[in-house]
Structures are given as C-alpha cells and as structure tokens.
C-alpha positions in Angstrom: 93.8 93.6 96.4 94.9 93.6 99.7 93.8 89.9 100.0 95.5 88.6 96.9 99.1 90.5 97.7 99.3 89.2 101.5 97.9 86.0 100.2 100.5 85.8 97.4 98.4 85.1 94.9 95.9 83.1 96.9 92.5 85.2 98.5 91.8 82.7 100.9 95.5 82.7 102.3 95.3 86.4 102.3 91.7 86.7 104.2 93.0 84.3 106.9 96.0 86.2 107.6 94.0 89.5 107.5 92.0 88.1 109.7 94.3 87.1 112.0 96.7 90.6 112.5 93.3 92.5 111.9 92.3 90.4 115.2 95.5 91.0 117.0 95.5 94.6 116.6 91.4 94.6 117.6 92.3 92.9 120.7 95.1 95.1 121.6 93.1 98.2 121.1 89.9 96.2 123.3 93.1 95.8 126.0 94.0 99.3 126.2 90.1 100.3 126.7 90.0 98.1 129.2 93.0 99.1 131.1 92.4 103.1 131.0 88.8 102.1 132.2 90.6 100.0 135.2 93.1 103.1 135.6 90.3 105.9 135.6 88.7 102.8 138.2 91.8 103.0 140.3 92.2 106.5 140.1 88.3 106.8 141.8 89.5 104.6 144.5 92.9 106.4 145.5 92.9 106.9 149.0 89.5 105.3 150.2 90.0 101.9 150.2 92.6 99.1 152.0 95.9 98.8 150.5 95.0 95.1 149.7 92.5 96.7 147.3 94.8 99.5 146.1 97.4 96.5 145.4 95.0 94.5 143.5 93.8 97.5 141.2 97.6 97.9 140.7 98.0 94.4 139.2 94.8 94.2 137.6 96.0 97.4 135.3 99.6 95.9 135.3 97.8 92.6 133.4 95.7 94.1 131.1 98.8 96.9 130.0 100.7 93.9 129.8 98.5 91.9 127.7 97.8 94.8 125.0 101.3 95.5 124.8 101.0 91.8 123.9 98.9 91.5 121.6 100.0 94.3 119.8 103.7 92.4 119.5 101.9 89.4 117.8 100.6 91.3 115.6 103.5 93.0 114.7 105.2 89.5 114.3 102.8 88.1 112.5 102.3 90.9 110.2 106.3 91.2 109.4 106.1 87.3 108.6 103.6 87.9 106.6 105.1 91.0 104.3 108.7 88.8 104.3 107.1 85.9 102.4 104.5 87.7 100.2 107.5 90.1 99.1 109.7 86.9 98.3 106.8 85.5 96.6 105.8 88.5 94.3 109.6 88.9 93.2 109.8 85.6 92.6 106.8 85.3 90.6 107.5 88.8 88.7 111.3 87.3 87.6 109.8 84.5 86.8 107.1 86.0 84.3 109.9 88.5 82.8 112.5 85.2 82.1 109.5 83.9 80.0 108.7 87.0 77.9 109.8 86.2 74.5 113.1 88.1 73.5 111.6 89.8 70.6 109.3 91.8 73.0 112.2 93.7 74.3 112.7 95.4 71.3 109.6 97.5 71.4 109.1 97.0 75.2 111.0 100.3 76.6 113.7 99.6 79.2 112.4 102.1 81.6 109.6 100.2 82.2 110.8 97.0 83.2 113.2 99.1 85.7 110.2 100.9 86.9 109.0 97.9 87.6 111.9 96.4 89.0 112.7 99.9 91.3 110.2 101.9 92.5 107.0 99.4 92.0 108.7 96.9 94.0 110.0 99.5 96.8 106.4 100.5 97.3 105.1 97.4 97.2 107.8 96.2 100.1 108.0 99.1 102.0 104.6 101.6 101.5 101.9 98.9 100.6 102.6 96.4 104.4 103.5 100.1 106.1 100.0 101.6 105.1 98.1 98.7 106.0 99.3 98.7 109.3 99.4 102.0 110.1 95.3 102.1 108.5 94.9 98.9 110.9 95.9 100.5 114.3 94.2 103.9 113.4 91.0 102.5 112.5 91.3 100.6 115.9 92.2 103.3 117.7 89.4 105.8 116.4 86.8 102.7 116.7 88.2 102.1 120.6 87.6 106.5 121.4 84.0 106.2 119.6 83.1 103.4 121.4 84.2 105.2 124.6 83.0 108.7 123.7 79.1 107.3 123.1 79.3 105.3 126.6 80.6 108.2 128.1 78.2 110.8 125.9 75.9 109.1 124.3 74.1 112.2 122.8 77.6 112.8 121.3 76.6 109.8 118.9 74.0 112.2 117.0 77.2 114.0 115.5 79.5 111.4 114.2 77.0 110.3 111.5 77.6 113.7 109.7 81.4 113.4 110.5 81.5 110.0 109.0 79.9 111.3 105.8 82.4 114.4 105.2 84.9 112.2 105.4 84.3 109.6 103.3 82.9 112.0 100.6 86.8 113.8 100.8 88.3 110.6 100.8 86.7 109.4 97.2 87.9 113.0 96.1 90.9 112.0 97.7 91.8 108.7 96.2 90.3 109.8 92.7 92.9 112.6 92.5 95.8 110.4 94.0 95.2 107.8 91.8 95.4 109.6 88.8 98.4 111.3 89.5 100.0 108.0 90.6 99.3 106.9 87.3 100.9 110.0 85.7 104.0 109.7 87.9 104.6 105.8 87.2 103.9 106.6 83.1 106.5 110.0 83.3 109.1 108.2 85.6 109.8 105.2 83.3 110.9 107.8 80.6 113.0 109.1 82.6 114.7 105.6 83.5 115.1 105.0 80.0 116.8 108.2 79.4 119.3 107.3 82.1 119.4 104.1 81.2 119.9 105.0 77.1 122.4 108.0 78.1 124.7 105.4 80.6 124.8 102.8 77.6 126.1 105.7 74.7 128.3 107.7 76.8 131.0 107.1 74.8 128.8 108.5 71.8 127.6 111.2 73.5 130.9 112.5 74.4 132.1 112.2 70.9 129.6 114.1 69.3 129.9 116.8 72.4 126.1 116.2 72.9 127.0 116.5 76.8 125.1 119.8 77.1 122.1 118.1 75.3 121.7 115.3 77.2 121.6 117.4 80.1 118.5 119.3 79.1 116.5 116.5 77.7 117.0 115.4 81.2 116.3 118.0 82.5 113.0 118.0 80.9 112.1 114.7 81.5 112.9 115.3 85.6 110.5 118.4 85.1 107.6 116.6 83.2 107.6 114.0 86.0 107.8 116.5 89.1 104.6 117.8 87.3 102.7 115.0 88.4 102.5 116.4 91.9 
C-alpha cells in the first residue's frame, strides 16, 4: 500500500522513492551514532591530550553533527516532494474516476459518501498517511540506532530484546485489528452524517416551513452520537 500511494499508482516508482528517504533517514540515524560515539571519544580525552588533538576531536564531531543534520534535511526534502506530487496525482485521478461515473449512479449512490471521500479520506490521506510514515521511519531508526548500541555496549542485554520484540508485535496485531475495524465503523457512520447535513442544508426552506427545526436537530443529534460510538 505504501508503495503504490507514494508511487502514484506505480510500485516500482513507489519502492525507489521508499528506498531512497528510507536511506536518507538510515544514514542520518548511522550519523548521529557515530557522532555521540566521537563525543563520548572526546569526552575520554578532555584534558589529557594537546590542544591540536582536542581541536581535531572538535571538528571531527562538528562534521559528522553536521552531516546527519544533513541527511536528515534530504530526507525531509525528498519526502515532501514526494507527498506533493502523489497528493496531486491521487486527486487528480480520484476527480477524474467520479467525472466518468455514469449520472444515473448518483441517484442511489448517497451524497455523503462521495463527500466523505472528498473530506476526510483525502485529509488523511494528505496529511496522516506521509506524517505516519515519517514519523514510523525515524522511530524505527532511532530504536534500531539504541539496539545496535545497547548490544555493543551490553551484549548480554541482547538475550532480553527477543521477548520484548514478541510482546510487542503480538499487541500490535491486537492493535491494528481493533483500529481497523473501528476505522471502518467511523468512515461507514460519518458519511450518514454528511448526508444529513448535506440533505438538511439543501431543504432548509422545507424544513422551516413545516417547523421540523427541532427534529432535524435530534436526528442529528443521533447521527453525531452513533458516529462518536465508534471510539
């Protein structure tokens, strides 16, 4: 999934940019190891050796900070590049398929879902889906870049995270089970409540006439209350 969205529609597309912010962000991370190694390095060396020396741990840590901080800006480039044009594509490729649906299909196709589609789907898939991804990317590099340095440092330490590992993966298939399902409940309750506001902006007039005001305010009401449910 994640391939064919940042792809656009195209896997291969989508695996080569992956790829490449995946390797931005794993370089940044290997950047940052390197320079708290060279700063815990420097630290060791305070006050024994030359100046010279002192000078040249100085600017070897300036240079690798420097080159993480770096790396982690091309990825952040790349990836906002990335998002922009895969967001331009899917909307135009979703207006696209809509403009082509047959007009008779409207009149049993509910209007709430084609603004749910058009609203929140597209908000998330702009603003949650990239966010999520990145924020997964730099955490799994982060937690791979303290492993890595807690077995070097401890390597006994490596006997525990096999057991750790396993907890959480078995709450995160809980996890995503549960979430999923109650996305699906939110998406399937919000778009009757679009249509109601949709449906209740077009008759207004009517409503008001028939002093329905009160009515449509608790239908509402309901609706708003079936889809908080979800959570």
């Amino acid at each position: 999934a994640l391939c064919y969205y940042f792809g656009a529609g195209s896997h291969w597309h989508g695996i080569l940019l992956l790829a490449m912010v995946s390797g931005a962000i794993l370089l940044a991370e290997i950047l940052r190891v390197r320079a708290d190694q060279q700063l815990a390095h420097w630290a060791e060396r305070n006050g024994v050796v030359s100046e010279e020396e002192e000078a040249a741990d100085f600017e070897n840590f300036l240079s690798l900070a420097g080159i993480a901080v770096s790396a982690s800006f091309l990825a952040a480039l790349i990836f906002v590049a990335m998002a922009r044009h895969t967001s331009s594509k899917v909307h135009e490729r979703l207006l696209q398929k809509l403009v082509a649906v047959p007009a008779a299909h409207f009149d049993t196709l509910p209007a709430g879902i084609v603004l749910n589609h058009f609203s929140k789907d597209l908000d998330s898939l702009d603003t949650l889906f990239p966010q999520l991804y990145m924020d997964l990317a730099q955490d799994l590099a982060l937690l791979l870049g303290v492993l890595v340095v807690v077995i070097w440092a401890t390597p006994p330490a490596a006997l525990g995270i096999l057991p750790v590992l396993c907890c959480f993966c078995g709450i995160r298939i809980f996890f995503s089970k549960t979430a999923r399902q109650s996305k699906r409940l939110d998406s399937a309750s919000r778009s009757a409540v679009v249509a109601a506001l949709a449906e209740g902006l077009e008759g207004l007039a009517t409503v008001r006439a028939q002093g329905q005001s009160k009515w449509l305010t608790s239908m509402f009401s309901k609706l708003l209350d079936r889809n908080g449910k979800a959570f």
